[in-house]
C-alpha positions, -999 to 999 in steps of 0.1 A, spaced: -229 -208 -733 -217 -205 -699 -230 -184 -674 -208 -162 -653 -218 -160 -618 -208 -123 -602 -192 -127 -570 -215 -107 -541 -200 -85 -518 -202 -78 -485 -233 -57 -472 -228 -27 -452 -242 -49 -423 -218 -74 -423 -188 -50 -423 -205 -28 -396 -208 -62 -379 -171 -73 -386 -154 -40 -376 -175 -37 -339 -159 -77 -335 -122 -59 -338 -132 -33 -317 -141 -49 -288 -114 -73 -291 -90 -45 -292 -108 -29 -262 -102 -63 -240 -66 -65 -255 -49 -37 -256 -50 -29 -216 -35 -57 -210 -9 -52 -235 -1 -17 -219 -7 -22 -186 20 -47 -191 46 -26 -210 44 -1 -184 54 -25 -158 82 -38 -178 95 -1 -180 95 3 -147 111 -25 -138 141 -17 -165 141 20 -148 147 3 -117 176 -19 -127 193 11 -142 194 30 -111 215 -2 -87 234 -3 -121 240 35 -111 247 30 -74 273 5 -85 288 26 -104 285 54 -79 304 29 -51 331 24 -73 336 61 -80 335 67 -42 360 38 -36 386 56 -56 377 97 -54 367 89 -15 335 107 -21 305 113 -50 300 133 -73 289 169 -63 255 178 -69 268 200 -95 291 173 -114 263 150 -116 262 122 -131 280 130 -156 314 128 -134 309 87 -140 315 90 -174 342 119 -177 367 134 -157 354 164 -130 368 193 -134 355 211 -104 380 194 -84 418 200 -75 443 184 -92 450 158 -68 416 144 -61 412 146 -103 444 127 -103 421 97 -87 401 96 -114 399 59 -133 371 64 -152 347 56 -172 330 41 -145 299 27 -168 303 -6 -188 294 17 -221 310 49 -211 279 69 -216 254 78 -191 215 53 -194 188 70 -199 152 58 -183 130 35 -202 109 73 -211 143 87 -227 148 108 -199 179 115 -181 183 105 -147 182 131 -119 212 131 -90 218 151 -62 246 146 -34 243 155 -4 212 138 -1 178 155 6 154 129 3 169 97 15 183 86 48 223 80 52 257 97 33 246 85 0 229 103 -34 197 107 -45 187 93 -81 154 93 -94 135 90 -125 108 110 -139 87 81 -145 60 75 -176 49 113 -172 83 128 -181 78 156 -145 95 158 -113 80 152 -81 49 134 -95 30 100 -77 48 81 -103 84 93 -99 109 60 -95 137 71 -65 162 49 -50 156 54 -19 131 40 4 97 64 4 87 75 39 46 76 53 31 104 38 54 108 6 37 98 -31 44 73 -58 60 43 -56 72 27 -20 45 44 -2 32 33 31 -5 30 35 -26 32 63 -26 2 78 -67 4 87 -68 1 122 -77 32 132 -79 48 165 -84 25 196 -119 41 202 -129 33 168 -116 -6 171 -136 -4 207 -167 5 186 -167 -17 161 -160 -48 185 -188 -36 206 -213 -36 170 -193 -72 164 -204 -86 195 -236 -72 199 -257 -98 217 -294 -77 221 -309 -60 250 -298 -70 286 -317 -99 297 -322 -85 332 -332 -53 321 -365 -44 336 -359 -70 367 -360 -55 407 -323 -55 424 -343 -69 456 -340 -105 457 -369 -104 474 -391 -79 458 -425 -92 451 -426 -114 480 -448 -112 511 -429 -97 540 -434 -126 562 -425 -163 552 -460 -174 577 -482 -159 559 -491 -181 535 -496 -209 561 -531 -222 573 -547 -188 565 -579 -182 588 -563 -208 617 -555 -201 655 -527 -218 669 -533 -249 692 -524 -244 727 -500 -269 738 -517 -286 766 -488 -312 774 -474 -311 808 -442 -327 822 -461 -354 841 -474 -367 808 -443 -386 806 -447 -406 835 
């Protein structure tokens, strides 16, 4: 007669030990794996908008002007009517390789507005809302080139230098080489000497009369 053998399971221990393993590879993994999805969106939200300025030069080429404020966008893909016949007339449009309007890699519409506000020069301003879905947030993507002081992306830091009497001080803690070694020191040249250089000569001695006479040299 045979024996059947009954398959053991797992403890609780083992599983416990099993599911912290997934965890902590998940927690080294997914960052990565986001960190790098949100860069790819960014970059595709970028590409969108210069495919939107191109598409905004050829518009301007023909209509000799962009779109209002108040067309939009939308005057790319469909006929304004806000303008007079003749300008209307101009229109060759759609001016998008898939007639419709992109939207940002979020599903957000992007914002336009003409005359410009924001950037320098005659030409619109089109931004994205960025990963947050708001307006005028750090992490808005704009086509034109951010200014110091202005948030999110294209902004100029500090460049760390600070003020010249800042740089003066911390040159003077760079080269610090200790106290002065003539600190303490007379400015007299002559301090701690005697005040006559004879002095120290045959102390206690009278001088020899000189008892030579010229006819000792005949």
């Amino acid at each position: 007669m045979r024996r059947t053998r009954k398959r053991r399971g797992f403890t609780l221990m083992e599983m416990l030990v099993v599911l912290g393993i997934l965890v902590l590879l998940l927690a080294m993994v997914a960052p990565r794996v986001l960190g790098t999805q949100k860069k790819a969106d960014i970059t595709t939200t970028k590409s969108q908008i210069e495919l939107l300025k191109g598409c905004l030069d050829r518009y301007c080429l023909e209509m000799k002007t962009f779109p209002a404020t108040e067309e939009g966008l939308a005057a790319l893909v469909s006929q304004p009517t806000s303008t007079d016949g003749a300008v209307a007339s101009r229109w060759d449009g759609p001016y998008t390789d898939s007639g419709e309007l992109p939207l940002d890699a979020w599903g957000n519409p992007f914002q336009y507005e003409y005359p410009p506000t924001q950037g320098r020069g005659d030409y619109p301003d089109i931004w994205s809302y960025g990963p947050d879905g708001e307006d005028n947030t750090e992490d808005d993507i704009v086509s034109w080139k951010r200014t110091s002081g202005e948030e999110g992306e294209g902004t100029l830091e500090d460049d760390g230098l600070g003020t010249d009497a800042d740089l003066g001080r911390e040159m003077g803690s760079e080269f610090d080489l200790g106290p002065d070694p003539t600190a303490g020191r007379t400015t007299s040249p002559t301090a701690g000497r005697t005040a006559s250089p004879t002095t120290g000569r045959a102390a206690g001695r009278t001088p020899e009369p000189n008892l030579s006479s010229p006819a000792d040299g005949f």
